[in-house]
C-alpha positions as CSV (number, residue, x, y, z in Angstrom):
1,X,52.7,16.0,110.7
2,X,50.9,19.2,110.1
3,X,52.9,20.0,106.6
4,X,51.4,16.3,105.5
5,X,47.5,16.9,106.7
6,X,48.0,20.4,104.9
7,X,49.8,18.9,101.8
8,X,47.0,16.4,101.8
9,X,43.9,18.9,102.2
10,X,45.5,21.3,99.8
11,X,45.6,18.2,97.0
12,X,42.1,17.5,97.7
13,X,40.8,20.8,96.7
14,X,42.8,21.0,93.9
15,X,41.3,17.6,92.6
16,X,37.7,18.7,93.1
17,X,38.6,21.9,91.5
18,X,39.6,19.9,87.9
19,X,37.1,17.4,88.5
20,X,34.5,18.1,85.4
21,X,30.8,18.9,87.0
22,X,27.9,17.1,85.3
23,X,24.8,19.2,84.6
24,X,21.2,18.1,83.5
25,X,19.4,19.8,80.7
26,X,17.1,19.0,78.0
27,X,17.0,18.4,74.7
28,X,13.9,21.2,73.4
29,X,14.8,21.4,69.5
30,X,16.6,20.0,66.4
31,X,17.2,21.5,62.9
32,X,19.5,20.9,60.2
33,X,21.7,23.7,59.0
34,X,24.4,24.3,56.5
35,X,27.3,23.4,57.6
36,X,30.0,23.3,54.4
37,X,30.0,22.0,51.1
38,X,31.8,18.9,49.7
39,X,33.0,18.7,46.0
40,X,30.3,16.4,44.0
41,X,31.7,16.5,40.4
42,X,34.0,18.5,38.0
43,X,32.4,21.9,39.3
44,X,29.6,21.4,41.0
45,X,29.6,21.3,45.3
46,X,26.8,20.1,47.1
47,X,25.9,21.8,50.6
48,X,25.7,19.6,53.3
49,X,24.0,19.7,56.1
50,X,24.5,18.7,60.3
51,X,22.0,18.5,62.4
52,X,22.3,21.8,65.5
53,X,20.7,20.8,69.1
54,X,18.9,23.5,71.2
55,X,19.9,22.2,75.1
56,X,18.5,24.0,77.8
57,X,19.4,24.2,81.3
58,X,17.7,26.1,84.3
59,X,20.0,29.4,83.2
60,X,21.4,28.4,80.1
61,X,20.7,27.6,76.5
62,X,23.4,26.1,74.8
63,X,23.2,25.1,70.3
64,X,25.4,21.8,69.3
65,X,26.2,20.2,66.6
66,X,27.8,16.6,66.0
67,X,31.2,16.8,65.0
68,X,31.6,14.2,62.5
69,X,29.3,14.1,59.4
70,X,29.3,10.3,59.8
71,X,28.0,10.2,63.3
72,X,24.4,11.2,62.1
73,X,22.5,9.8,64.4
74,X,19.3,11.5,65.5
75,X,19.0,12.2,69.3
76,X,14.5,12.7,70.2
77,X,13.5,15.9,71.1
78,X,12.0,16.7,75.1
79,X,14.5,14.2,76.0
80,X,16.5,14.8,79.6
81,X,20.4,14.6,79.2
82,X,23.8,14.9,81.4
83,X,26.4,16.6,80.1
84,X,29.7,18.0,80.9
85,X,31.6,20.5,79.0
86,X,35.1,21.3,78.5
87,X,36.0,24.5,76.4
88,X,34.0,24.2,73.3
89,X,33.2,20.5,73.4
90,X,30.4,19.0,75.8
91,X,29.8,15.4,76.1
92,X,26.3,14.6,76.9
93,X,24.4,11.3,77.8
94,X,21.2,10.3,76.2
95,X,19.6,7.1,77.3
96,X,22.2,5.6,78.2
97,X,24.2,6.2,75.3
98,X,27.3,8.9,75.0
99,X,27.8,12.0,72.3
100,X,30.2,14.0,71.8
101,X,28.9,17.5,70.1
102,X,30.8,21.1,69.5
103,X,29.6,23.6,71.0
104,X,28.5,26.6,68.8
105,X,27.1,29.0,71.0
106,X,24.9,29.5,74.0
107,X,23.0,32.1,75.7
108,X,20.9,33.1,78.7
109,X,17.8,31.7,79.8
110,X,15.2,35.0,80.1
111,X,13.8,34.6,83.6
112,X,10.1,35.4,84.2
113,X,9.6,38.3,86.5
114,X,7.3,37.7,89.2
């Protein structure tokens, strides 16, 4: 009876382990940037451009960009989110609607000293 209550407990951890934890941020900025170039004629290329995300957490400030260059839809600025990453993708929430974006870096939040 033991090995079964163990078995059990030992399961549960492990689920809550994988289980993906959901963070709040913010939306603070948007640009556009470069982000390849697509063949317009016999030699010319035109660069096009995807819009990069500036999300900040409490710690964290992470810069996204929409995968697809046919998903272009514009997500408003000072706008709270929930999002959950997983490697380099993180799937975010925005008024009740759901994005997928690519990670492309993120860094520290400078705390004020007091």
């Amino acid at each position: 009876m033991k090995k079964i209550i163990l078995a059990a407990i030992a399961t549960l951890i492990t689920v809550g382990a994988w289980a993906k934890e959901q963070t709040g941020g913010m939306i603070i900025s948007e640009s556009s940037v470069a982000c390849g170039s697509e063949a317009s004629g016999k030699k010319e290329t035109v660069q096009m451009l995807c819009q990069e995300y500036v999300i900040r957490t409490d710690t964290t400030e992470y810069h996204v960009r929409q995968p697809k260059q046919e998903h272009k839809s514009l997500l408003p600025v000072n706008t709270p989110i929930e999002f959950t990453l997983d490697k380099d993708k993180m799937k975010l929430k925005v008024n009740g609607k759901n994005y997928e974006m690519l990670v492309v870096s993120e860094s520290a939040v400078a705390i004020p000293k007091q």
